[in-house]
Structures are given as C-alpha cells and as structure tokens.
C-alpha positions, 0 to 999 in steps of 0.5 A: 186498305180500309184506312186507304180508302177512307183517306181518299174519302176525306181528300175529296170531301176536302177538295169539294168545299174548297171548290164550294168556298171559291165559289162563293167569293165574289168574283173581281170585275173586269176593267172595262173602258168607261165612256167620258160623259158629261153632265151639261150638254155641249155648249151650242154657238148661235149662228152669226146674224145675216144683215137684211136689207132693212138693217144696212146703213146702205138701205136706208133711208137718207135724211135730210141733216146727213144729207147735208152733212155730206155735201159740207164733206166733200164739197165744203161750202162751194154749194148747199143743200136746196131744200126748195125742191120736193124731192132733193135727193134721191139715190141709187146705184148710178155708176153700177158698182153696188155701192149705193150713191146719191143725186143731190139738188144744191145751190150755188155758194156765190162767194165760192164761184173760183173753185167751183170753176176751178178745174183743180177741185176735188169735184168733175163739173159738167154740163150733160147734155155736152157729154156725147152719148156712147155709141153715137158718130158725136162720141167717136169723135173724141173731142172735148166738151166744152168747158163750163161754167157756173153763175151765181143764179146756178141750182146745181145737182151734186152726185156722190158716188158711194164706196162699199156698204156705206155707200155714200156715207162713207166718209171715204166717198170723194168721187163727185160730180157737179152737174149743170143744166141737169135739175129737172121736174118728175125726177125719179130712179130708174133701174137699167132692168126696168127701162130695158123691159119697158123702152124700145132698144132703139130709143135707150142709151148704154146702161151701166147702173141706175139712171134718173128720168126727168123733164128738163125744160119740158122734155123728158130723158135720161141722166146716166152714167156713160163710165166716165162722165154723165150724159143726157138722152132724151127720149 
C-alpha cells in the first residue's frame, strides 16, 4: 500500500514539471495579416495649369508685324496694312461668337482693283451705311445694296473675323470683310453690355457682339454687326 501510494507521488511530480517545461516553451505566434506599407509616400499629381487670360494667344496684345501677316494670308496683296493712322487696328468680338476678331485699317493695292471688286473673292466688300438696320421698314424690304465699288484712292477697314481660341490668329480664320466708307476718327471697341447701360434704348441698334463707335465725316455712330452683314447706326 505504501508503495502504491509512493507511485502516485512520483506520477504526479512527474506531470507537474512536464507541465512546468511546456510552460516555459516559447509559445509560436499567431499569424496575423500584416498591412503593405510603403516606404515613400504616394506619388502626388499636380493639378493641370488653368490658362489665365494673360496667357492666351487670344488676349493678347496684337503687334504691328502679325497684324500684317495676317492681312497678306487672307487677303494676299489686294490691300496692306496703313500704318498712317494712330490706331490701326483694334480688336474685339464683333460677330459675338467668343472668338476674338480684328478691324484692320488697309489701303487699297491699285494694281489689285479686279479682285477687290471681284464678287468671286475669298472676302464680302460692303459699304455700311448701304446695309439697312435690322428692325427698320428699309430692312423689311429685302432689297439688295447696291454693288460697291473700290478706287484706287480707297483707305479700306478689313475685318477678320476669329475662329476658336486663336481667334484671328488662327490660320483657319477666312471669313472677312472689306468695308468701304467705314474709316472714321476716335475709333474705339464698345462692349454691346456698355452701350446698353449707357445709351437710350431708342437710339441703339441690335447687338450681337462688339461694335466700334466712331466719327465718320463729323458724326458719330456705331459700326456692328447685323448677323450677316455690317452696318452704320448713327447716333
């Protein structure tokens, strides 16, 4: 019985170090999700550069030698730049599309009179104060102006009217005009907002865009654009 006992004794000493040994094994971790990180940080993208006014061709401001170079593109040598005059061009959205055009001053090419007059050019020659203001019985009528015709004494205002954000830079730009009887003094671009807000309803033509107020032979009007043509309003 003793011996049974002792048996017993030694059983359970054995179990307890058994127990004491595995717990002192180093227990084996867990796996566990290890989150992907990395050592530089996300690549950032800067934001595309918005153009400001300042830096579209459009905006800015013409000078003389492009000037020229456009009036020899679209209207080869029928007419030139005349840079007798102050101001010999100005620019502004005349036709009211948002593309910008430009009223130049040019002299007549003596040599070029048959197409000038030539009703096959690439150009609309007009005489504005021919082209009946929209609105008016003489427009209601629906006849044609009279043809014109240029001399070789003729200071001719060329417009040409812009495409896109090049406006009239734009070596697509091809619709122009050839205005007689339209080169006045004190010339200057007037937006159709401004000459709302500071003439009488009464006095001012339809507006599609910009319009140029001048003095031709000593009174003063409106050059604009009518939608297909350009006319004269005095005021």
């Amino acid at each position: 019985m003793r011996t049974f006992f002792l048996m017993l004794t030694m059983i359970s000493l054995g179990g307890m170090i058994a127990c004491s040994k595995s717990s002192d094994q180093p227990k084996t971790a867990e796996l566990q999700p290890t989150p992907i990180t990395s050592s530089s940080p996300a690549p950032s993208f800067p934001a595309l550069a918005q153009a400001t006014p300042a830096q579209t061709s459009e905006n800015r401001s013409p000078k003389t030698d492009e000037v020229a170079d456009a009036v020899a593109r679209v209207f080869a040598n029928a007419v030139n730049l005349d840079q007798n005059h102050p101001s010999p061009f100005l620019v502004g959205d005349f036709n009211g599309d948002g593309s910008q055009d430009i009223a130049v001053i040019t002299k007549a090419n003596g040599e070029a009179l048959g197409d000038i007059n030539n009703e096959l050019s690439n150009w609309t020659l007009e005489d504005p104060k021919e082209i009946p203001i929209p609105g008016t019985p003489a427009a209601n009528q629906l006849t044609r102006a009279k043809a014109v015709k240029v001399d070789k004494s003729d200071v001719l205002l060329a417009i040409i009217h812009g495409v896109g954000p090049q406006g009239w830079r734009n070596r697509e730009a091809r619709q122009t005009y050839l205005l007689k009887n339209a080169v006045g003094t004190g010339a200057e671009v007037q937006s159709a907002a401004a000459l709302r807000r500071s003439s009488p309803k009464q006095n001012l033509p339809p507006l599609r865009g910009d319009a140029i107020a001048e003095a031709i032979n000593g009174r003063r009007g409106l050059l604009f654009w009518t939608g297909a043509s350009y006319a004269w309003a005095p005021q």
